[in-house]
C-alpha positions in Angstrom: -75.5 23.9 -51.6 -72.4 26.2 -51.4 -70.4 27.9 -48.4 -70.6 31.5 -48.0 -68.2 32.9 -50.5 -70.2 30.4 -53.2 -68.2 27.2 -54.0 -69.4 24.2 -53.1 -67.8 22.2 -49.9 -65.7 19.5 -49.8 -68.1 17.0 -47.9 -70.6 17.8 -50.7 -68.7 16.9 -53.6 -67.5 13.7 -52.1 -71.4 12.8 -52.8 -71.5 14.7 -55.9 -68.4 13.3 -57.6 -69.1 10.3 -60.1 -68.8 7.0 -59.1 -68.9 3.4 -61.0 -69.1 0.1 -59.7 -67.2 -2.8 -60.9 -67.9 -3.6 -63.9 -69.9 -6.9 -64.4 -68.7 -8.8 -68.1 -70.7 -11.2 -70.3 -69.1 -15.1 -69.7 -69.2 -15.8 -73.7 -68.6 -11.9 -75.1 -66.0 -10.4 -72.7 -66.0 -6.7 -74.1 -69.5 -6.5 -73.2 -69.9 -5.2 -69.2 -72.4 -3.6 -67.1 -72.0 -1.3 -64.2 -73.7 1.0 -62.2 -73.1 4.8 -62.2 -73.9 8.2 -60.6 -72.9 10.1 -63.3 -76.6 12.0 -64.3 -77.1 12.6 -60.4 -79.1 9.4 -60.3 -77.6 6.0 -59.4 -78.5 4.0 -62.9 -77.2 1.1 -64.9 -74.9 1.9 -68.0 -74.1 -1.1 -70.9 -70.1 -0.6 -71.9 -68.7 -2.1 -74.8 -65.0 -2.2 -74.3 -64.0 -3.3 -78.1 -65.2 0.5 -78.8 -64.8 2.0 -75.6 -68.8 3.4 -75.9 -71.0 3.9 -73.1 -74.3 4.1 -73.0 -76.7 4.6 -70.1 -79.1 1.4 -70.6 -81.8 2.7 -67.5 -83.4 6.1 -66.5 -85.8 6.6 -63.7 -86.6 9.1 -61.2 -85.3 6.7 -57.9 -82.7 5.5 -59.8 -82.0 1.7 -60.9 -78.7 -0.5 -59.8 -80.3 -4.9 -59.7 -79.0 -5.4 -63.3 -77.5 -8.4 -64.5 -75.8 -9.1 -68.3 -76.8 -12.5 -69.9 -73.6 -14.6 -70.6 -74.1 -14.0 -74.4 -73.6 -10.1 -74.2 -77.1 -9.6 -75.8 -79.6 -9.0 -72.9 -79.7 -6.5 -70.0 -82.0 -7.6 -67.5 -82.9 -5.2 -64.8 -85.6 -5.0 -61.5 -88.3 -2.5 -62.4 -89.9 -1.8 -59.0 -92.2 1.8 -58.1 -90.1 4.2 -56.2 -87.8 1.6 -54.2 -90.3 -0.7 -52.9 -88.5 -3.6 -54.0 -91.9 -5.3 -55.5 -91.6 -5.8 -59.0 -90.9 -7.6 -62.5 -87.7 -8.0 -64.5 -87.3 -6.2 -67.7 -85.1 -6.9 -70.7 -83.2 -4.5 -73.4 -80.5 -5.3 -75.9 -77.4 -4.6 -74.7 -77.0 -2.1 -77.8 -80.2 -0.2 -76.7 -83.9 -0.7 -77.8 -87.5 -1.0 -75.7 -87.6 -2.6 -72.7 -89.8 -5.8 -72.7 -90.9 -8.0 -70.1 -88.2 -10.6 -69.1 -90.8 -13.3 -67.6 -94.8 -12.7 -69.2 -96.5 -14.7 -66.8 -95.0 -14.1 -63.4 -96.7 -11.4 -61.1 -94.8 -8.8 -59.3 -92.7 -9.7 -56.5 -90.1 -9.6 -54.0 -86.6 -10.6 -56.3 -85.4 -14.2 -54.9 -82.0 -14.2 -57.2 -81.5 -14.6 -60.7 -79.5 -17.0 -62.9 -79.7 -16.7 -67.1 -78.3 -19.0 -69.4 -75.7 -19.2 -71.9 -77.9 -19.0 -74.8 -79.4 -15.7 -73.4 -83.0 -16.6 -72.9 -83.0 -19.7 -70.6 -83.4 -18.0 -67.1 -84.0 -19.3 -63.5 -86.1 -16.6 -61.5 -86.5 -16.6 -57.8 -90.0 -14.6 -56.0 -91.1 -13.9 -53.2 -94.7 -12.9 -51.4 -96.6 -12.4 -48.6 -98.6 -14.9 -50.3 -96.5 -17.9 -51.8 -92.9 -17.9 -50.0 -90.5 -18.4 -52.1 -91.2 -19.9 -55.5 -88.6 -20.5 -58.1 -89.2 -20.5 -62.2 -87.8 -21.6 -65.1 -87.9 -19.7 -68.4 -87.3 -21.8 -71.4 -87.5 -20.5 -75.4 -90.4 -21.6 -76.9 -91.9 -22.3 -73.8 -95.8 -21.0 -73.3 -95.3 -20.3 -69.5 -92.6 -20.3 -66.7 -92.4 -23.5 -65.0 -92.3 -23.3 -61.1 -90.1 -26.2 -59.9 -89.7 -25.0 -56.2 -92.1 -23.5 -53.6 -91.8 -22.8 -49.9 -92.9 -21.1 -46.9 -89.4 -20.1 -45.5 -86.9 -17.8 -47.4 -84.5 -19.1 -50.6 -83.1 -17.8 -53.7 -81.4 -18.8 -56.8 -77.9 -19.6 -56.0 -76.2 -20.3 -59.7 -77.2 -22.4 -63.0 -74.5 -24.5 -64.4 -72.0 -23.9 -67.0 -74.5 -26.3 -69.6 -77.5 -25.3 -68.1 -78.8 -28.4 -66.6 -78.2 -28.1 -62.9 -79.4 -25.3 -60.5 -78.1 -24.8 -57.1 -80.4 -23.2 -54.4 -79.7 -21.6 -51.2 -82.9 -22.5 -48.8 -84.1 -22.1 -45.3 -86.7 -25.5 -45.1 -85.3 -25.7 -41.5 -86.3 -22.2 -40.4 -83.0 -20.6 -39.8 -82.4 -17.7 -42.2 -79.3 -16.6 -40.9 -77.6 -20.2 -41.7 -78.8 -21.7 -45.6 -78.9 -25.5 -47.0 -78.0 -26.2 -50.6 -80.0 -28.1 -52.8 -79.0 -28.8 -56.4 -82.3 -29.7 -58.9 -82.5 -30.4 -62.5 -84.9 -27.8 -64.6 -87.7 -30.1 -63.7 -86.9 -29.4 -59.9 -86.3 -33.3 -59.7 -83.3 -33.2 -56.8 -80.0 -34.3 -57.7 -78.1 -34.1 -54.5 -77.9 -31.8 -51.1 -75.5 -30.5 -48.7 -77.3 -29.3 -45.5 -74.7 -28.3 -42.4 -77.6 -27.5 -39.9 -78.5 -31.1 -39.4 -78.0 -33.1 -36.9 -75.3 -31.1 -34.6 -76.0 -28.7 -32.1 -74.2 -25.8 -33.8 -75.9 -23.6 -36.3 -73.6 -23.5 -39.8 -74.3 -22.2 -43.3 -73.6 -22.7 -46.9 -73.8 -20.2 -49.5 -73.5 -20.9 -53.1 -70.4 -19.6 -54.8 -70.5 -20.4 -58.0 -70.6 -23.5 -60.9 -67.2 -24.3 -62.5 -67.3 -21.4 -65.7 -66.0 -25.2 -68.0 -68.1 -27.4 -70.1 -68.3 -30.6 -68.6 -67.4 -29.6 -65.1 -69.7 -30.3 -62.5 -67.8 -28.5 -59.6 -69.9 -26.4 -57.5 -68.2 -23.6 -55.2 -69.2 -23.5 -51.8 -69.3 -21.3 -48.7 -68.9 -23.1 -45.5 -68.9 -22.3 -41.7 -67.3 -25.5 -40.4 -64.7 -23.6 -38.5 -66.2 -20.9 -37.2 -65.5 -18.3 -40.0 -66.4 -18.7 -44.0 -64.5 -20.4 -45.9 -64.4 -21.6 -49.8 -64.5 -25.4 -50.7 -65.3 -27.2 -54.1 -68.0 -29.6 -54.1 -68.6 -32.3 -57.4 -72.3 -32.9 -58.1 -71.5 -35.7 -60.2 -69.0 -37.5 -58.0 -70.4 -36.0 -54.4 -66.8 -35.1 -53.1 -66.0 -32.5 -51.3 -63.2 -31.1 -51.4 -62.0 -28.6 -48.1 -59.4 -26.0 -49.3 -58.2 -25.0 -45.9 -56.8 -22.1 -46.6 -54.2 -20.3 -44.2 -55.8 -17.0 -43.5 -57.2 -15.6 -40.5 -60.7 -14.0 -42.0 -63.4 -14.6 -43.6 -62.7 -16.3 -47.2 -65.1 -15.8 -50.1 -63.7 -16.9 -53.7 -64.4 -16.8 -57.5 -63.6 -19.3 -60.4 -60.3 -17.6 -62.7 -62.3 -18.6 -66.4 -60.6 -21.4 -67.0 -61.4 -23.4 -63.7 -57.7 -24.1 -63.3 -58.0 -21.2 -60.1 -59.7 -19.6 -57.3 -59.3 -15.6 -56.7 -60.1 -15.5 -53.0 -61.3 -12.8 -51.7 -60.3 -12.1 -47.6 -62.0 -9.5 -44.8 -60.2 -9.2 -41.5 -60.6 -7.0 -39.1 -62.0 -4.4 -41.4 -59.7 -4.6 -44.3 -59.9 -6.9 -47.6 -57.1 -8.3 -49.5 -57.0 -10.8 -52.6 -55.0 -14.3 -53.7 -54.8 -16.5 -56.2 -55.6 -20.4 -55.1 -53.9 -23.2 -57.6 -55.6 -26.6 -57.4 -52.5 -28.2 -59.0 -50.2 -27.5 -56.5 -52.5 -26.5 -53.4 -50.5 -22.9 -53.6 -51.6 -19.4 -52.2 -50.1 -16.2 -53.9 -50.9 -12.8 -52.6 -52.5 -10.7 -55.5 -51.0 -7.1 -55.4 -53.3 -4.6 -54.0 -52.9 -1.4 -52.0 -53.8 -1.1 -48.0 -57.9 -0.6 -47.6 -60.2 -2.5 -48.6 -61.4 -4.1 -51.8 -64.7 -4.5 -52.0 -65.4 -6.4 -54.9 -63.0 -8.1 -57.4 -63.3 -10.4 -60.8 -61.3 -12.0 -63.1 -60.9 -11.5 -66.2 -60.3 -13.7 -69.4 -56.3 -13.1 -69.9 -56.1 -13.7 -66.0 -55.6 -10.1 -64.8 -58.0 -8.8 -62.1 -60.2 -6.3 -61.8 -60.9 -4.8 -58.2 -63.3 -1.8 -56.5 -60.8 -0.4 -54.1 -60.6 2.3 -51.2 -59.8 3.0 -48.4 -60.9 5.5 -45.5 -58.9 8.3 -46.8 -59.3 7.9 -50.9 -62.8 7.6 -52.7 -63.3 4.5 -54.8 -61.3 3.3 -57.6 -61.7 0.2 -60.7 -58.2 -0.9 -60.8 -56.6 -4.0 -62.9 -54.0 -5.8 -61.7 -52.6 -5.2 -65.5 -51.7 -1.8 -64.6 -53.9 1.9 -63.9 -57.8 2.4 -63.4 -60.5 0.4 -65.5 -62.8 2.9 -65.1 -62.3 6.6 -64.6 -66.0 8.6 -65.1 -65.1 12.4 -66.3 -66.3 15.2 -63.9 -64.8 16.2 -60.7 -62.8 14.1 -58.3 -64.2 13.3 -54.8 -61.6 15.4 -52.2 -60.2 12.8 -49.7 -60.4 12.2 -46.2 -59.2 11.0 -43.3 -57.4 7.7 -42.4 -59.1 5.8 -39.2 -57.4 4.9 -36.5 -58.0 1.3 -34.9 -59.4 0.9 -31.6 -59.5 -2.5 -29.4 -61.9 -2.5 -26.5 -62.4 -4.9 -23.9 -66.3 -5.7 -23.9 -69.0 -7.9 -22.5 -68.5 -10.1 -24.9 -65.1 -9.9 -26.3 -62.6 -7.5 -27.7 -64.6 -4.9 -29.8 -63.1 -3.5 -32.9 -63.7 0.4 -33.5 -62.9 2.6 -36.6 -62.2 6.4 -35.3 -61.5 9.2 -37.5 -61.2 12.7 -36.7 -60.4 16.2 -37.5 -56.4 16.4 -38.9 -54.7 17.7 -36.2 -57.6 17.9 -33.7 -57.4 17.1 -30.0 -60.1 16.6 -27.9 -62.4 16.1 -26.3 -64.3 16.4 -29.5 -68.0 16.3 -30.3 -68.9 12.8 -31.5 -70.9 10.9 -33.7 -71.4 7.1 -33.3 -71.8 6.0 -36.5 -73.6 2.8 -36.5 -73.8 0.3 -39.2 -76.7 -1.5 -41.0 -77.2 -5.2 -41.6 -76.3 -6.9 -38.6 -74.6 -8.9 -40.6 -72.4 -6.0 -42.1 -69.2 -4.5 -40.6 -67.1 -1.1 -41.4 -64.5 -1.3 -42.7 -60.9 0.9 -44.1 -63.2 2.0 -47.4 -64.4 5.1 -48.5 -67.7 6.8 -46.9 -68.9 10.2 -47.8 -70.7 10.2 -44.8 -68.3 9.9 -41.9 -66.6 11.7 -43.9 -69.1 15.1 -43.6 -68.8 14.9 -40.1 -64.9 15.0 -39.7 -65.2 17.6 -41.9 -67.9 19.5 -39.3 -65.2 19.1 -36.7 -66.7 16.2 -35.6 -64.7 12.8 -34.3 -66.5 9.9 -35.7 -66.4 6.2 -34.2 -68.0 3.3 -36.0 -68.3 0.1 -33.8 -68.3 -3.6 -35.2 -70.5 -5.1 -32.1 -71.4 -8.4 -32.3 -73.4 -9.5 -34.8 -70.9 -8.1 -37.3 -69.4 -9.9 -40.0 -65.6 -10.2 -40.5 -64.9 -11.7 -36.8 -65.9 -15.0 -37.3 -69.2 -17.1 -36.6 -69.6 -16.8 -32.9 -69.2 -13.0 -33.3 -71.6 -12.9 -36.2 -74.1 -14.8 -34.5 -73.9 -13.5 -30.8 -77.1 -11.2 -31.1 -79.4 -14.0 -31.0 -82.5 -13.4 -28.9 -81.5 -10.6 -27.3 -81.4 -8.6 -29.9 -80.4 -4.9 -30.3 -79.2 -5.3 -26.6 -76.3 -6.9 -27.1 -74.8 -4.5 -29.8 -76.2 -1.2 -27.3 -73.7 -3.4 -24.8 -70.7 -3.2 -27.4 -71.5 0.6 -28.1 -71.5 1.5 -24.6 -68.2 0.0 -24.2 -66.8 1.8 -26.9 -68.7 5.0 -26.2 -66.3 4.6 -22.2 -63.5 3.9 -23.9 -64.2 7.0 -26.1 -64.6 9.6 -23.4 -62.2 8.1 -20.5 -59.2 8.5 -23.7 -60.2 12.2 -23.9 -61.2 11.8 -27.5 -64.9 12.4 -26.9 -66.6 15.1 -25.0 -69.6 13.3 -23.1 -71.5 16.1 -23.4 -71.9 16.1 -27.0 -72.5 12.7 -28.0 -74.4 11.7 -31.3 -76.0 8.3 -32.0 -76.6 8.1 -35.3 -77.1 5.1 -37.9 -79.6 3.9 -40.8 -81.0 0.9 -41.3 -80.3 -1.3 -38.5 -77.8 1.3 -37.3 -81.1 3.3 -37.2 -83.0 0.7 -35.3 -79.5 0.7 -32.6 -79.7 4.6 -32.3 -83.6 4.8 -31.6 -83.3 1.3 -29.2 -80.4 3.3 -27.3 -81.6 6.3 -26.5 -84.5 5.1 -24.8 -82.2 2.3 -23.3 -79.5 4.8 -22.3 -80.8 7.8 -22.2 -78.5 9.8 -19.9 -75.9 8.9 -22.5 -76.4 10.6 -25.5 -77.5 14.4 -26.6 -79.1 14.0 -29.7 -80.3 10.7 -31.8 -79.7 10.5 -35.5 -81.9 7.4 -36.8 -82.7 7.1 -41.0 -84.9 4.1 -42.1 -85.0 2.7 -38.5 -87.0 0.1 -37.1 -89.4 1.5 -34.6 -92.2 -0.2 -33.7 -90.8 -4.1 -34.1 -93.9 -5.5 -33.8 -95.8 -3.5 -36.8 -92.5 -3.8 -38.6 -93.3 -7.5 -38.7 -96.4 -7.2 -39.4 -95.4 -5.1 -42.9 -91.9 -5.8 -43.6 -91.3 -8.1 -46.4 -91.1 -11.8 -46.0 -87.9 -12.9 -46.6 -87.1 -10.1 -43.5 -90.2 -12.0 -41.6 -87.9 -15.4 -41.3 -84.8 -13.3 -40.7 -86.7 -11.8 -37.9 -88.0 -15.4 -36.5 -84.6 -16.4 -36.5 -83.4 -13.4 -34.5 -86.3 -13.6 -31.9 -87.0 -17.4 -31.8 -90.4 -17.2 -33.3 -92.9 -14.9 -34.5 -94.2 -12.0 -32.0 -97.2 -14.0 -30.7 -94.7 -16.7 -29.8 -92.1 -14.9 -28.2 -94.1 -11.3 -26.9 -91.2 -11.0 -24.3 -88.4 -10.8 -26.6 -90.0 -8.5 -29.4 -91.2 -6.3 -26.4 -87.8 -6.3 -25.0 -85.9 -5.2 -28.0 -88.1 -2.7 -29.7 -87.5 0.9 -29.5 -91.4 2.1 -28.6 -91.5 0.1 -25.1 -88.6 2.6 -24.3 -90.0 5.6 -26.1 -91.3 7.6 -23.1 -87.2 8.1 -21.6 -86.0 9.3 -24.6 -84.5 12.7 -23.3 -82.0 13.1 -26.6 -83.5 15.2 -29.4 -84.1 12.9 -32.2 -84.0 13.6 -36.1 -85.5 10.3 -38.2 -86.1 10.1 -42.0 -87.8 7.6 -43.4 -89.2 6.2 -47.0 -92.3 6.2 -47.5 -91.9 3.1 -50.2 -89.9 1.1 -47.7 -90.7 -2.8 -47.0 -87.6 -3.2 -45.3 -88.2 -0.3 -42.1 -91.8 -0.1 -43.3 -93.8 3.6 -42.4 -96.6 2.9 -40.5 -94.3 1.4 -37.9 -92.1 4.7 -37.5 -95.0 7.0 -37.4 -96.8 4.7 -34.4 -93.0 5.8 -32.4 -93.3 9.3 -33.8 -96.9 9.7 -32.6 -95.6 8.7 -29.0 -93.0 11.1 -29.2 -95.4 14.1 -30.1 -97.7 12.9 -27.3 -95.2 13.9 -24.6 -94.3 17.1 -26.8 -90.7 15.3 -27.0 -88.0 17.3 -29.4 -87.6 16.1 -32.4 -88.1 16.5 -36.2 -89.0 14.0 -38.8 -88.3 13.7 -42.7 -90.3 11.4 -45.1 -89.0 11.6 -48.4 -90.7 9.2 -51.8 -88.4 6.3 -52.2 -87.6 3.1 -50.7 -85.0 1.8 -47.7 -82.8 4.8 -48.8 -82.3 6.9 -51.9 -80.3 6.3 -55.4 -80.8 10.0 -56.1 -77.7 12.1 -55.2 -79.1 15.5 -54.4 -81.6 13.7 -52.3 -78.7 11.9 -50.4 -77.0 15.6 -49.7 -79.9 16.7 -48.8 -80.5 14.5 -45.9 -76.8 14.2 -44.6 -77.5 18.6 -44.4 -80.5 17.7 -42.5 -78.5 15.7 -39.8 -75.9 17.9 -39.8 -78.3 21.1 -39.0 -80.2 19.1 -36.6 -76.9 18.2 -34.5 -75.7 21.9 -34.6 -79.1 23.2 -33.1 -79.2 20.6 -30.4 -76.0 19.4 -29.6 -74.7 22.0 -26.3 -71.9 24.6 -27.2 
């Protein structure tokens, strides 16, 4: 797409430019990484050996590829075949130098992907599934072995958390107790035969998790890293298998704390989110102390060490696109081809809500006053938050002259537990509550003008945006909603499983055992007072926001001869193709310019 006098826009090539992610390195051959790039138009997988500095793209399909993971030897690129972003597949294999892709596990059926952890030796793999079917099953690969072994098998959701350092010890993250939103660990031998477990949910009334972290990267060490909830945000400590200690790091930070081992297990790099910006330290276990690693204001959003001890972070912020960065001085990555244009800083905004004070994100036109025409962009998840990094998205609209506010309700992460867990039950209505307040706030400043108000969101942002403009409909002018749930009920019914138990979680039960709720928070009951124009696009390969469920609210919509316009494109819970992506943001943006008044 280009302007009138032929180049292309700003806002376009923010999509266009090329992008890499951090670059994921082999434990045992350091020079060997992995990392996902844009650079053919299509999100895909590239193999980079840094000795030579040669790139080679390892993966090349029409929807685009980005579940990879690089065995610890540096010989083995294992990636998620699925068909056109339905998430239902097999792993594949290729050497890292190039050559056929082979089947990674002969034996196992297609399936959801339940985690992955591979060996030192490059062949010894543990491999999480899940179905409709079996629940969760986990496998272990062996050399020489005649099939996978399944060692675990369960109804509820799990994964494969990490395999340790000698390859003896697996940690899982499971659900046994029904709660999704809050995991147990179990730690198993390859046989499956339990070794020890760490389980927060039982026996108090409050609902904590554990995630796995990591195993110690030293031979001999049987220290597991853990994430815990104990006080009411995450936090890092170090568990011993052997010994059963555990040891609470308390760290003096006001976020939420996630952590990495440094490679010689002397070391943490913590990693810290509060209130929508991330930051990095370095934890000594000798000496208990906490040093700030150097990084610029924004967010990093993800960060490893390396073996000489420098680090490695993905940074941005609202205003300047994405960047690999070392702490050993300039950029780790830098794809040729043009440069994404910056943006816009945000501006924070507290807001006194139902619930609490509610953290915005506002950016807006330089020099623009209002009140503005407005887009409410609303994040996926729940369990996600914006933050101070780069989105072309957003971005588009400020450029359109458009003041856009992004709201981290409740049920957002980064605000600790309570926050996170606040939707509970009465689900989608409590963030609608948050956005209203927000939405007030916006007009009564003068930013907004309340005439020309877009909801907009995908994923569960697009589930918020359908749910609130049948909920509020004399609130907002036009409704923006990509990959939304619809139709909660058929949603169940097709989503996949491990999204089943998230949703029992959420609800209380299944939808014949809690009608009322499911009912209550689904966007169809309210589908006859929509009054808003509404734009949806949807995959047609999606088991997250499956179709049949979005065409049962777009056949009520037509049934009333309701405005709006829908967009079914062939890929998954969103698209990896780049043309595809501007295609739909040009979409919303035509949509709001035809409907929105003035």
């Amino acid at each position: 797409m280009s302007d009138s006098n032929g180049t292309m826009p700003d806002w376009e090539k923010r999509f266009r430019a090329p992008r890499v992610s951090l670059p994921d390195w082999a434990e045992d051959a350091p020079d060997r990484s992995l990392f996902v790039s844009n650079a053919t138009g299509t999100y895909e997988l590239y193999a980079w050996d840094r000795a030579t500095d040669t790139q080679r793209q390892a993966t090349d399909r029409a929807n685009g590829t980005t579940d990879g993971v690089l065995s610890p030897d540096g010989e083995w690129i294992w990636w998620f075949s699925d068909k056109d972003g339905d998430e239902f597949g097999v792993w594949l294999r290729q050497p890292f130098g190039g050559g056929p892709d082979t089947e990674a596990v002969p034996g196992l059926a297609p399936s959801y992907p339940a985690g992955l952890a591979i060996g030192r030796d490059g062949h010894t793999a543990v491999v999480g599934r899940s179905t409709d079917e079996d629940g969760t099953t986990l496998h272990v690969v062996r050399p020489g072995a005649d099939a996978p072994a399944e060692i675990y098998r369960h109804r509820e959701s799990a994964g494969v958390g990490d395999l340790s350092h000698d390859g003896t010890l697996i940690a899982i993250e499971h659900t046994e107790h029904g709660d999704a939103m809050h995991s147990a660990l179990r730690v198993v031998r390859l046989d499956g035969s339990t070794v020890a477990e760490l389980d927060d949910t039982a026996g108090g009334t409050e609902e904590l998790g554990l995630e796995v972290l990591g195993f110690a990267p030293v031979a001999g060490d049987t220290r597991l890293l853990v994430g815990h909830q104990r006080r009411g945000r995450w936090e890092p400590m170090v568990w011993d298998i052997a010994s059963g200690t555990q040891t609470d790091l308390a760290l003096d930070l006001p976020g939420d704390v996630s952590a990495e081992w440094y490679p010689d297990g002397s070391a943490l790099l913590i990693a810290h989110e509060f209130e929508a910006r991330g930051d990095l330290w370095r934890y000594e276990f000798g000496t208990g102390a906490l040093t700030k690693v150097d990084t610029p204001p924004g967010t990093v959003s993800g960060a490893t060490v390396r073996p000489d001890g420098s680090v490695e972070y993905l940074w941005s912020s609202a205003a300047e696109p994405p960047v690999v960065r070392s702490t050993a001085g300039g950029v780790v990555l830098d794809p040729p081809g043009m440069k994404a244009p910056a943006s816009v800083p945000v501006e924070d905004v507290w807001v006194e809500g139902p619930g609490g004070r509610i953290h915005a994100l506002v950016q807006k036109p330089a020099g623009a006053s209002g009140p503005l025409p407005t887009v409410f962009e609303i994040h996926g998840g729940p369990t996600w938050h914006d933050s101070d990094s780069f989105a072309a998205g957003p971005a588009a609209w400020v450029e359109h002259g458009y003041a856009v506010v992004r709201v981290n309700y409740r049920g957002s992460t980064g605000y600790g537990r309570e926050w996170t867990d606040a939707l509970k039950h009465r689900v989608g209505l409590i963030e609608l509550e948050d956005i209203a307040a927000v939405r007030e706030w916006a007009v009564g400043s003068g930013l907004a003008d309340p005439d020309r108000l877009v909801l907009a969101g995908g994923s569960w942002g697009g589930y918020l945006t359908l749910l609130g403009i049948g909920t509020q409909p004399g609130a907002w002018a036009v409704g923006l909603a990509a990959v939304p749930v619809a139709d909660y009920v058929t949603a169940y019914e097709d989503e996949m499983e491990a999204l089943k138990a998230l949703d029992r979680t959420l609800f209380g039960g299944a939808p014949d055992e809690v009608p009322d709720r499911f009912t209550a928070s689904s966007p169809i009951t309210y589908v006859d007072d929509v009054k808003a124009p509404v734009y949806i696009s949807a995959g047609l390969n999606d088991p997250r926001c499956p179709i049949r469920q979005i065409d049962n609210y777009v056949d009520r919509l037509a049934a009333r001869d309701a405005v709006h316009e829908v967009y079914r494109y062939e890929a998954g819970h969103g698209s990896l193709v780049v043309d595809e992506r501007i295609k739909q943001v040009a979409l919303e943006l035509d949509f709001a310019r035809r409907h929105l008044p003035g």
